[in-house]
N, C-alpha and C positions, 0 to 999 in steps of 0.2 A: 298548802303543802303539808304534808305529813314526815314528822325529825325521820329519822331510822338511823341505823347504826351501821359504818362500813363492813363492808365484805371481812369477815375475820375468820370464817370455818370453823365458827362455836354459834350453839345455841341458844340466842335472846331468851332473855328472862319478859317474860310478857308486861307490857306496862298498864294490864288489865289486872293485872295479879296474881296470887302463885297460885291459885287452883284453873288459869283460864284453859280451855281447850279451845279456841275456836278461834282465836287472834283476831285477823282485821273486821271479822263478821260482827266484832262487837260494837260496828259501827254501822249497825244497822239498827233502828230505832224507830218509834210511832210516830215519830215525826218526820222522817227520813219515809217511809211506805207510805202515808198518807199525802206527801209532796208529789211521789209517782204515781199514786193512783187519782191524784186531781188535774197531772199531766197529760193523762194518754186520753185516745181518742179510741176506745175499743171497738170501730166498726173494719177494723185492719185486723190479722194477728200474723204472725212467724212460729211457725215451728222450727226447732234449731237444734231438734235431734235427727241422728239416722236411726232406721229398721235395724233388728236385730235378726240373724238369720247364718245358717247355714254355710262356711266360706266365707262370710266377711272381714275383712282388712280386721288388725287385732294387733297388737302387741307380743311378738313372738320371740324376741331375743332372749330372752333369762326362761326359756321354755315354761312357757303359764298355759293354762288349759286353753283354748278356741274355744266362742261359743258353740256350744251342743244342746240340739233338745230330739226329745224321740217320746212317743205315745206311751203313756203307762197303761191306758185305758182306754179301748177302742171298741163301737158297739158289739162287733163281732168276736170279738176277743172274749171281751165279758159274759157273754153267754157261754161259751167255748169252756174257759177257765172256771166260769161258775162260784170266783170268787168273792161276789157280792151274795149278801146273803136275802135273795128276794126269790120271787118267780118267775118263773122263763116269759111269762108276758108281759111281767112288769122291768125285765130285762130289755126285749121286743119295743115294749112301748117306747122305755126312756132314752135309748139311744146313747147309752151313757159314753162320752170321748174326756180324757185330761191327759195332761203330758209334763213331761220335768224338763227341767232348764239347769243344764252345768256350766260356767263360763266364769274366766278370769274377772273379779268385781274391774276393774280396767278396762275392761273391755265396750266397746261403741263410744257412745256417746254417755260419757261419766265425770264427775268431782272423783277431784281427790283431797283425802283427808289431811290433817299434819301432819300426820304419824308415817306419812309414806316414806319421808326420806328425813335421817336424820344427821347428824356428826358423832361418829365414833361411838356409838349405842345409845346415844342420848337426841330426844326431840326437841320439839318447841317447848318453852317453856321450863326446859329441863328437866322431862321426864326422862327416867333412867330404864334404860331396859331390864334391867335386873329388879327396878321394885315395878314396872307397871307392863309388862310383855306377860301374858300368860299362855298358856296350851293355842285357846283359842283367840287370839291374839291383844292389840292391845287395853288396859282397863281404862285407859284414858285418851284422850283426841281420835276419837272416829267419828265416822259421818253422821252418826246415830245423836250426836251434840248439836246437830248444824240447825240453828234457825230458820224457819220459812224467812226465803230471800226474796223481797219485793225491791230494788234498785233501779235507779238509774243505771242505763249502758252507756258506750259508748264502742260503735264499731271503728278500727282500724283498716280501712281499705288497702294494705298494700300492694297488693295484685294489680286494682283496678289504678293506682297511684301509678307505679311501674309500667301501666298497658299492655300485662300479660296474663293470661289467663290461669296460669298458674308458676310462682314463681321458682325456680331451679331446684333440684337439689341442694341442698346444704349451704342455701344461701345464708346468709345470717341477717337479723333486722336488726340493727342500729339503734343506740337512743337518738342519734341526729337524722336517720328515716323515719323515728315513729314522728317524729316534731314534725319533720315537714308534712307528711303525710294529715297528719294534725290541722298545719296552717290551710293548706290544700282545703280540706273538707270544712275549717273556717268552725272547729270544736272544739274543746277543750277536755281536759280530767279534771274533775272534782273528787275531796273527796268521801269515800265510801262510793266509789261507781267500779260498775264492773266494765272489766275491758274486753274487748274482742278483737284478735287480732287474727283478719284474713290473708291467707298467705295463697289459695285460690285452688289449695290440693283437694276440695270437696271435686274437682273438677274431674279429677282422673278417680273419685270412688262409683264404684268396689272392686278396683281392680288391685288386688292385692302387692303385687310386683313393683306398681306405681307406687300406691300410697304408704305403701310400709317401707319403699328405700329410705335414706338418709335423704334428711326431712327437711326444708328451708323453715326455720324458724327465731325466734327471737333471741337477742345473745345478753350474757352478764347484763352488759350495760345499760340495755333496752328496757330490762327488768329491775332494776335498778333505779330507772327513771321514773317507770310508769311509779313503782312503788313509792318514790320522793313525791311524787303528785298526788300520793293519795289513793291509787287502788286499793280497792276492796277483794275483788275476785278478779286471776285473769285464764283468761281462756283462748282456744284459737281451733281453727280448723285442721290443725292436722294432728298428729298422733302423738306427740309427747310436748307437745308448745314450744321446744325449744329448737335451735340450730344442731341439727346430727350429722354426724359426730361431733362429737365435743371438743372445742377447740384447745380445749384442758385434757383431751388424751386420756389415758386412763387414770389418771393423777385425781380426776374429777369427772365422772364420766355423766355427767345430768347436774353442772351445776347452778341451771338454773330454778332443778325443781328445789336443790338442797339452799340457796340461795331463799327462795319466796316462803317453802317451809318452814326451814329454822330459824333463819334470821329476823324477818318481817313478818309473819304469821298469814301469808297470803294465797289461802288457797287455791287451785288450778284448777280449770275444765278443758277435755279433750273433745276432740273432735264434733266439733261444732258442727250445725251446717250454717253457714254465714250468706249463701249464692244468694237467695230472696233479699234479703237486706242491701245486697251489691245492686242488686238490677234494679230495684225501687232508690237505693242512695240514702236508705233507712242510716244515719249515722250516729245518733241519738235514740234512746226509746227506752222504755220500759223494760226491765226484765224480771220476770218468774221463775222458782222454782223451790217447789218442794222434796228435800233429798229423803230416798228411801232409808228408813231407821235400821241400818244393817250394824248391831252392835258391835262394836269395837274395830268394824271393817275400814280400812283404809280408803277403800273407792266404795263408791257406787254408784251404777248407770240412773241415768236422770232423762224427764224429757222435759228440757226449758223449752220458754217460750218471748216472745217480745211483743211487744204494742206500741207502736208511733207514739209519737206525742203528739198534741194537738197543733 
């Protein structure tokens, strides 16, 4: 199990030391990736991201941009416009198409950084907003820090534990439901493993209405636990991992992101898709993932992945 410090609504000083960004990731090691990579059995694999696209479910309360993309560059166009500087056959030939992409870094399936949420302008670690927030945002703990993640998983089935396919609205998960659910599936936390907790809301995506109400997800205590045992990264299948609304009201209104950020250094992944892992009973594996070097950004969409073990 791993010490940590009670709930207090101040900022851990890292016991990596004062320059760390990246907290429980620094329990990722060559010895620690070469144990999973002599684990799995890669003729299986999981994908455990969603598409990105047009309308998809999104994080829209604190009004962040929705995914958007549209053509910059379409064969027709470019001839048209004539703003390539070639000739009309070599225009004709190459058929030239690219397009941009604007979207909340929160947005699908993404990590979030430490720097997301912090106590009173101050992050993990004790950076202060005033020496490390600049224009374009922070100079310290962004995603652009994070190590290739090769871990141990461990999925939490609570959906399929409960017998329903997707569990309520604003249920909360318990530390005394992640245990059983635990004993159930006959797994454990170690630590430096990342966690997965299925709550079964991939069920009702990409229905917007569904997936973006208030959210059945993990509360204080749950988070609390997992982190006492040892989490390294956790993650879950719906849109903010935690129980929404917040049973702390506006007093605290996310705290279990402000909770695993500042306190324990344990980063978060959203919107998982966990369904494959449920229907196979994948409860253990492998997990991958290399995070996009978006400087000083707080999130970035990612696409993990998992492999059985043997």
């Amino acid at each position: 199990m791993c010490n940590f410090k009670p709930r207090d609504l101040k900022c851990a000083k890292s016991p990596w030391g004062e320059t760390d960004e990246i907290g429980r990731l620094n329990l990722l090691t060559d010895v620690s990736r070469e144990d999973v990579l002599r684990s799995i059995d890669p003729r299986k694999t999981y994908s455990l991201c969603n598409d990105w696209f047009m309308g998809m479910p999104s994080w829209k309360a604190a009004g962040d941009v929705h995914y958007q993309i549209w053509m910059t560059h379409t064969p027709n166009g470019t001839r048209i416009k004539d703003q390539l500087v070639a000739t009309e056959e070599a225009k004709q030939l190459n058929a030239y198409s690219g397009d941009t992409v604007l979207m909340y870094t929160h947005c699908g399936t993404h990590i979030d950084a430490l720097s997301h949420f912090g106590y009173n302008g101050t992050i993990w670690n004790g950076y202060k907003e005033e020496e490390y927030l600049g224009a374009r945002g922070w100079t310290v703990c962004g995603v652009d820090k994070f190590p290739l993640i090769i871990s141990k998983a461990v999925m939490i089935d609570v959906a399929a534990y409960k017998g329903v396919d997707v569990l309520p609205d604003e249920y909360g998960i318990t530390a005394d439901e992640i245990k059983e659910v635990l004993k159930a599936q006959n797994v454990s936390i170690s630590k430096g493993d990342t966690v997965m907790i299925r709550t079964g809301r991939q069920n009702v995506w990409p229905d917007c209405a569904k997936y973006e109400a208030w959210e059945p997800g993990i509360t204080v205590d749950a988070a609390e636990y997992l982190a006492g045992e040892g989490a390294m990264i956790i993650g879950a299948d719906n849109i903010a991992l935690e129980q929404l609304p917040s049973p702390e009201n506006d007093q605290n209104y996310f705290p279990v992101h402000s909770y695993l950020f500042s306190e324990v250094g344990v980063p978060i992944i959203e919107v998982l898709n966990l369904n494959e892992l449920s229907r196979d009973k994948v409860y253990e594996c492998g997990f991958f993932l290399n995070v996009l070097g978006l400087q000083g950004a707080t999130a970035a969409p990612i696409t993990p992945f998992a492999i059985p073990f043997k």
